[in-house]
C-alpha positions as CSV (number, residue, x, y, z in Angstrom):
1,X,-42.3,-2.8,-20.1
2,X,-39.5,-2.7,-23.0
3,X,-38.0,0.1,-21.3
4,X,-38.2,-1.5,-18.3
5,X,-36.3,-4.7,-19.5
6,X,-33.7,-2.5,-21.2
7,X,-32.7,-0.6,-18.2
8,X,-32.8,-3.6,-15.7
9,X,-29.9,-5.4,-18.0
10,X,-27.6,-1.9,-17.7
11,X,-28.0,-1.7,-14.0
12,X,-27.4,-5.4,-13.6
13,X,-24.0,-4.7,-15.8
14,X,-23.0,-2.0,-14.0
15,X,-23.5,-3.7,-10.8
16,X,-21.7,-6.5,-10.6
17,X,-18.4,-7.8,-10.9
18,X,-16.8,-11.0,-12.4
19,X,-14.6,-13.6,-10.6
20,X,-12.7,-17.1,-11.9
21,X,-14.3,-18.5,-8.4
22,X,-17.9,-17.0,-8.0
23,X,-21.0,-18.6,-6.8
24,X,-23.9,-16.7,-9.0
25,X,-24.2,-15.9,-12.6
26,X,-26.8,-13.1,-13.5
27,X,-27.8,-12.8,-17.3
28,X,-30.3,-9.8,-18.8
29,X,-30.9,-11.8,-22.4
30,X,-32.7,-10.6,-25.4
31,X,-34.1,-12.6,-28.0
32,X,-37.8,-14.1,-30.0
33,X,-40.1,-16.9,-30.0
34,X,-41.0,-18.8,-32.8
35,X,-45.2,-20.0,-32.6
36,X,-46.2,-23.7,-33.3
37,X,-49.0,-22.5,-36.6
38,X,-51.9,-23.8,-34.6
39,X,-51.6,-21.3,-31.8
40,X,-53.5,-18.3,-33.6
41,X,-50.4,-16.4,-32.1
42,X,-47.8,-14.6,-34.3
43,X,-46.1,-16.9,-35.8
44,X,-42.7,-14.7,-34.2
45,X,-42.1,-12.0,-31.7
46,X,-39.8,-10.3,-29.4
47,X,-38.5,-11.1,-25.9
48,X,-36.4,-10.0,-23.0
49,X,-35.6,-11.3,-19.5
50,X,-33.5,-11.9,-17.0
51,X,-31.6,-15.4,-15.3
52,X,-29.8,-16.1,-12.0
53,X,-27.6,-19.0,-12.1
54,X,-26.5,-20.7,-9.3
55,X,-23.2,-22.4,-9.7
56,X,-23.4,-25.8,-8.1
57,X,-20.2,-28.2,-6.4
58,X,-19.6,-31.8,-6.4
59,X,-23.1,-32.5,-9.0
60,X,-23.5,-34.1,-11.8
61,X,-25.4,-30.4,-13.1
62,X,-23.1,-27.4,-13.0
63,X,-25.5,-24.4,-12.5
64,X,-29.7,-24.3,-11.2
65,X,-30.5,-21.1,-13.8
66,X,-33.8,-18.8,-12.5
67,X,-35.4,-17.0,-15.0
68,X,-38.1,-15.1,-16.8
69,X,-38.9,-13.7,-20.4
70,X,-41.5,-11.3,-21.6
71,X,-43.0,-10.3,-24.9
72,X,-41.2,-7.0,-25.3
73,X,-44.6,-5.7,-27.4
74,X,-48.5,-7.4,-27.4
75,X,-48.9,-10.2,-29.1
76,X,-51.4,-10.1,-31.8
77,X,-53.9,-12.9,-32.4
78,X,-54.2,-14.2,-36.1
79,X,-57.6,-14.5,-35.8
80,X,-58.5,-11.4,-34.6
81,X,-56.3,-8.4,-34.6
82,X,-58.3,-6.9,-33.0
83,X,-57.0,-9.0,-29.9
84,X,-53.5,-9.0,-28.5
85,X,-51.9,-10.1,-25.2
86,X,-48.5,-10.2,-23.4
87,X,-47.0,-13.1,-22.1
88,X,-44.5,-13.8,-19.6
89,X,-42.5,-17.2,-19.3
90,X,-41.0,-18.4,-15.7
91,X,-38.7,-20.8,-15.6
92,X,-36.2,-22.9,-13.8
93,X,-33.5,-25.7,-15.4
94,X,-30.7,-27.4,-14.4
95,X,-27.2,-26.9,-17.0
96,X,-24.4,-29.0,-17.6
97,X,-21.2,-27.2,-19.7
98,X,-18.9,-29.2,-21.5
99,X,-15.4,-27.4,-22.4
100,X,-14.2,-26.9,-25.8
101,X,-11.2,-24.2,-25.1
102,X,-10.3,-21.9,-22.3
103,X,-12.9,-19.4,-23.3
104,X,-15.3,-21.6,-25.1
105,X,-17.9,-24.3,-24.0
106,X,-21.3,-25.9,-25.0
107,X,-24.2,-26.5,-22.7
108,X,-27.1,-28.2,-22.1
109,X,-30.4,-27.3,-20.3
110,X,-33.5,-29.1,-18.9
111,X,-36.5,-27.9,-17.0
112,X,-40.0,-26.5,-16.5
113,X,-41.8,-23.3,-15.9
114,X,-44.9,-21.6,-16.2
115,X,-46.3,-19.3,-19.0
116,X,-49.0,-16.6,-18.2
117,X,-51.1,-14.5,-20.8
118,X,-51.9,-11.4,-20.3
119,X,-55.0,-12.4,-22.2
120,X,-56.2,-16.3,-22.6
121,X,-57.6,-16.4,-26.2
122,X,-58.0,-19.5,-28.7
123,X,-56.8,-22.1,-26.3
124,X,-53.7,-20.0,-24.9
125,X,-54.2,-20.4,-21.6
126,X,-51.8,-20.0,-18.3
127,X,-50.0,-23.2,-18.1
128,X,-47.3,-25.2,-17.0
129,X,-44.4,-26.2,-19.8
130,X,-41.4,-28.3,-20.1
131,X,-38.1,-26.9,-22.1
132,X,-34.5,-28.5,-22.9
133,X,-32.4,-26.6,-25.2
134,X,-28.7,-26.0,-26.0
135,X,-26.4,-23.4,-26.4
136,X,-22.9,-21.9,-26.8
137,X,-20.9,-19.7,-24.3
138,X,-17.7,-17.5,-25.5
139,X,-15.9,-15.6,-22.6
140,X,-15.1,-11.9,-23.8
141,X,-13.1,-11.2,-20.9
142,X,-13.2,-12.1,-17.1
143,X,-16.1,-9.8,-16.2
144,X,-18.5,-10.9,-19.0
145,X,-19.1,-14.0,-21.1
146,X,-21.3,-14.3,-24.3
147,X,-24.2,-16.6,-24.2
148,X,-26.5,-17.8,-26.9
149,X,-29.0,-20.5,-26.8
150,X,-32.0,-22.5,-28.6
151,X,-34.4,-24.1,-26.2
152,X,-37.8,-25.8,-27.3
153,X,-41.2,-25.7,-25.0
154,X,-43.5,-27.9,-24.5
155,X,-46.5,-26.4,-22.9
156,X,-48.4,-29.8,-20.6
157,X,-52.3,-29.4,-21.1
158,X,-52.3,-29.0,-25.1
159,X,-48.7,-30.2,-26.2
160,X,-48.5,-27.0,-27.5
161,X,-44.6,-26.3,-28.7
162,X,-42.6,-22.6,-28.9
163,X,-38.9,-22.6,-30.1
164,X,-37.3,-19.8,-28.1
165,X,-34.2,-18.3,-28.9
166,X,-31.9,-15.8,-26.6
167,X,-28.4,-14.6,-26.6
168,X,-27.4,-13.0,-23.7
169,X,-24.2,-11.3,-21.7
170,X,-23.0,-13.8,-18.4
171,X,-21.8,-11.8,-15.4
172,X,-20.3,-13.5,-12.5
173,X,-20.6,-12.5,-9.0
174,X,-20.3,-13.2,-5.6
175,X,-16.6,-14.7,-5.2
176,X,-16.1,-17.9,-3.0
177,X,-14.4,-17.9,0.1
178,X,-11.0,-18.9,0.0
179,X,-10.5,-23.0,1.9
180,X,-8.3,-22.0,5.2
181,X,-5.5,-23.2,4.7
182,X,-4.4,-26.4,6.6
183,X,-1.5,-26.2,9.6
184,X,-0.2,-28.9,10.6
185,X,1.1,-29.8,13.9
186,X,5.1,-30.3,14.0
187,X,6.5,-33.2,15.2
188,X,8.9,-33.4,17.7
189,X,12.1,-33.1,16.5
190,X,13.9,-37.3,16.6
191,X,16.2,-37.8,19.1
192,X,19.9,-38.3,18.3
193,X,22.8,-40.0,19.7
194,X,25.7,-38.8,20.3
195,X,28.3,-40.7,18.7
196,X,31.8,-40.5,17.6
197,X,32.9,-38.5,13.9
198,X,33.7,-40.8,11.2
199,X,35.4,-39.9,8.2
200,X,33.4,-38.5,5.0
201,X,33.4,-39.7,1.8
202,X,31.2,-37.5,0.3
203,X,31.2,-38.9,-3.1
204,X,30.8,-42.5,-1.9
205,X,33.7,-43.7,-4.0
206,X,35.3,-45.5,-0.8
207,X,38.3,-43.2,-0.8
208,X,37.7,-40.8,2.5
209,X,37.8,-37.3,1.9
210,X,40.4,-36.6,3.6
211,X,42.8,-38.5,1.0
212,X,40.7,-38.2,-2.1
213,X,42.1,-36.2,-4.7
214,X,39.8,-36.0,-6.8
215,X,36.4,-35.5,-4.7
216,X,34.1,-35.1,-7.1
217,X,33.8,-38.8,-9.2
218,X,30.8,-39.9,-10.2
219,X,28.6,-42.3,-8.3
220,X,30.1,-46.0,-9.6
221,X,32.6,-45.0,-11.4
222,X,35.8,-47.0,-10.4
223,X,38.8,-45.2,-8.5
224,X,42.4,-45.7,-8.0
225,X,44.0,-45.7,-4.2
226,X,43.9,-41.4,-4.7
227,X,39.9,-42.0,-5.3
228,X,40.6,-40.9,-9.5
229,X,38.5,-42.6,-12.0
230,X,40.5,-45.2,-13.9
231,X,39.3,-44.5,-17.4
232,X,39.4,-47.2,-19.8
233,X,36.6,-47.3,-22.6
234,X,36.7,-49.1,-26.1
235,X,35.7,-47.4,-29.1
236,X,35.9,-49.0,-32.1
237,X,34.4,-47.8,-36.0
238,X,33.3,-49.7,-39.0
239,X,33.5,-50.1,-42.5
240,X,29.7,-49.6,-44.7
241,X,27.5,-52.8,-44.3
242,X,30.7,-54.6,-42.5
243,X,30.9,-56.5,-38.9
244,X,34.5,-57.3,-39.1
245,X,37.1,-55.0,-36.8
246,X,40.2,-53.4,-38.3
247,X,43.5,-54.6,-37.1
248,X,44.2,-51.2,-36.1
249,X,41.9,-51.5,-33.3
250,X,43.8,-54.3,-31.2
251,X,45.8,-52.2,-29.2
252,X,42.6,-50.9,-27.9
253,X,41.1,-54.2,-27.6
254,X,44.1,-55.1,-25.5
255,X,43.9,-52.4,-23.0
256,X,40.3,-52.9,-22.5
257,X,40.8,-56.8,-21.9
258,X,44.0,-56.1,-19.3
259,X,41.7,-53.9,-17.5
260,X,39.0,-56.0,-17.1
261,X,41.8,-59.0,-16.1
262,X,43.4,-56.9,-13.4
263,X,40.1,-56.0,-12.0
264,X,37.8,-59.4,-11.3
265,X,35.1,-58.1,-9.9
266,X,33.8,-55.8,-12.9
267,X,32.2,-55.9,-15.8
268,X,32.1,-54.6,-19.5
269,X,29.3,-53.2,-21.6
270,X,29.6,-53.8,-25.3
271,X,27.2,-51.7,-26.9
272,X,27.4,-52.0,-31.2
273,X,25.7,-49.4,-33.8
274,X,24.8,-48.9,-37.2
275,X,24.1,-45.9,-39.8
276,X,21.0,-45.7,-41.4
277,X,21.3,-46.8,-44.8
278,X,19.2,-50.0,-45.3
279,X,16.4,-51.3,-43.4
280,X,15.6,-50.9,-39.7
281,X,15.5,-54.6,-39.1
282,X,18.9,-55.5,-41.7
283,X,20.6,-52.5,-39.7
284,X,19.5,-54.0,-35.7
285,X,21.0,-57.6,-37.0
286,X,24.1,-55.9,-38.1
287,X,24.3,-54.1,-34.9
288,X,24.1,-57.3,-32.9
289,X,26.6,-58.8,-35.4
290,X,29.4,-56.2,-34.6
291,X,29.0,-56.7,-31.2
292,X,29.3,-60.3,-31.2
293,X,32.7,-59.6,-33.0
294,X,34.0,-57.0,-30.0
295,X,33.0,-59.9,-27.5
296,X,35.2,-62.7,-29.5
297,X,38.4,-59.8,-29.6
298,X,37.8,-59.4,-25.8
299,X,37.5,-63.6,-25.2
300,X,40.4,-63.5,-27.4
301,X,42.3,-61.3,-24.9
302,X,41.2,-64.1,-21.9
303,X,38.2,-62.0,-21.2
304,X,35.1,-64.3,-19.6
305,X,32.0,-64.4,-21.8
306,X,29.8,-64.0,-18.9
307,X,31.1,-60.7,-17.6
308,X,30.6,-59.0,-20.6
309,X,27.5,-57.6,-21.5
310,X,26.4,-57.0,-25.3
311,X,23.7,-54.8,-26.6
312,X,22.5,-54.0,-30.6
313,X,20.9,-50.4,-31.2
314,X,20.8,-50.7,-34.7
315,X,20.6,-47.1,-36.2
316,X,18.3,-46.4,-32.8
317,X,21.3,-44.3,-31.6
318,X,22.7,-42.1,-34.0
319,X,26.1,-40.4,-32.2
320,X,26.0,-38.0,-35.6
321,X,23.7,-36.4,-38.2
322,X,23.5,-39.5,-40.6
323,X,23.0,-36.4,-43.8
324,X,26.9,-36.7,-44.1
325,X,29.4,-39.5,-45.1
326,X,31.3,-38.3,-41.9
327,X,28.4,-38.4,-39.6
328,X,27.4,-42.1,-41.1
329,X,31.2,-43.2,-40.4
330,X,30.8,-41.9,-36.9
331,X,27.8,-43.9,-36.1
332,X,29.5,-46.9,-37.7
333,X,30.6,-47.8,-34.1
334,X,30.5,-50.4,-31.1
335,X,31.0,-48.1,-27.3
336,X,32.6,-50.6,-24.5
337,X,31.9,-49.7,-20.9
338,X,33.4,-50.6,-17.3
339,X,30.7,-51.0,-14.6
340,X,30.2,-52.8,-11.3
């Protein structure tokens, strides 16, 4: 019978191939049985068998698993060793995996089955069981997977309990049919007037292509009559810990202000930042301090107050690596804008 065990699990190796999409699972497993001490049975001994699992869809259980085990040598009664028996275990249960990695998961089984003696001694008797058990599977490549489980019986007429453990190789088989794929129908193509060719302006700065110069502004920017951006932005840098704006910054003040003047119907950003020496919140109100004071230069210049727009980042922003007095300066800084 041992031989016959043995040789089954080769052929079943050599057999069959693995897939990522298969719908069976065959395992040849190898393992013992450890006797509740009121069975007159050794307390351990030797098994083998075989298990088809079928791989289940859209269920709560992920495989139905089919199976046997035999003792691989008799059985000796304690009570007489003169006495011995084989026994053979069939079994079904449903299993439910639960991933821990790409090639590792846990599982859990539950079922029922039948175990038959070869010779019914002492109160072993052919009988009906219940099993659950758990167990561990490792993929060794993706033809075979490692399986190794504990699974506790429960035999019905006695209450009689065997702890069985197995390890086992996993080989897939039996690949799934790939879905058809779907085709769709096309639709018929839209009909389309004929109309008259307008002139492009393929970068949507209202300046037609055909007397842009400069074809290629970015979406909102604003554009003189030759569709060029008109550039005008406000940078202006602090002093440590200080909201109050050097006087060598009012020329740029000014140009930002006339800008805004000869063009009513756009706006200004004001957007104000700090280094990060001090506190997060000390450095956001400082931020929102040295905007306020761009806003008051611009007023000052006959700017509105309610088209201009002011932000505080605080040290959020950093424009440099605050690890150098340079870098800190740099971020020292409020950023005006033009938008629409």
């Amino acid at each position: 019978m041992k031989k016959i065990l043995l040789s089954s699990a080769l052929c079943a190796t050599m057999m069959f191939a693995a897939n990522s999409e298969y719908k069976y699972e065959l395992t040849p497993m190898v393992g013992g049985v450890y006797t509740e001490g009121n069975l007159d049975l050794e307390r351990n001994y030797a098994n083998a068998g075989l298990a088809l699992g079928f791989n289940l869809d859209d269920s709560m259980f992920d495989q139905i698993e089919l199976g046997f085990l035999r003792s691989l040598e008799d059985v000796d009664y304690r009570n007489n060793t003169s006495k011995e028996t084989g026994i053979t275990r069939i079994f079904t249960n449903v299993i439910k995996e639960y991933g821990l990695s790409s090639s590792t998961s846990l599982y859990a089984l539950v079922g029922a089955g039948i175990e038959i003696f070869d010779n019914e001694q002492y109160g072993n008797e052919n009988s009906l069981f219940g099993n659950y058990g758990f167990g561990v599977k490792y993929k060794l490549s993706e033809n075979v997977s490692l399986k190794a489980d504990v699974r506790h019986l429960i035999e019905t007429d006695h209450g009689d309990n065997n702890l069985l453990y197995t390890v086992g190789l996993a080989i897939p088989f039996g690949k799934k049919a790939a879905p058809a794929p779907m085709v769709e129908k096309a639709a018929p193509a839209p009909m389309v007037e004929k109309t008259e060719p307008k002139e492009m302006d393929t970068d949507g700065d209202g300046v037609v292509d055909s007397l842009d110069k400069c074809p290629d502004t970015p979406k909102g920017n604003i554009v003189d009559v030759d569709g060029c951006t008109l550039k005008v932005n406000l940078n202006i840098n602090f002093e440590n810990d200080s909201s109050v704006i050097n006087n060598s910054y009012s020329s740029k003040i000014k140009k930002f202000a006339d800008f805004m003047k000869a063009f009513p119907s756009v706006k200004g950003k004001i957007e104000a930042h700090t280094d990060a020496v001090g506190t997060k919140a000390y450095n956001q109100k400082l931020s929102e301090r040295r905007a306020a004071s761009a806003v008051k230069a611009l007023e000052a210049y006959g700017v509105k107050a309610d088209r201009l727009k002011s932000t505080g980042y605080g040290e959020m922003k950093p424009k440099a690596s605050n690890d150098t007095a340079e870098g800190k300066a740099m971020n020292r800084r409020v950023e005006g804008f033009i938008f629409k």
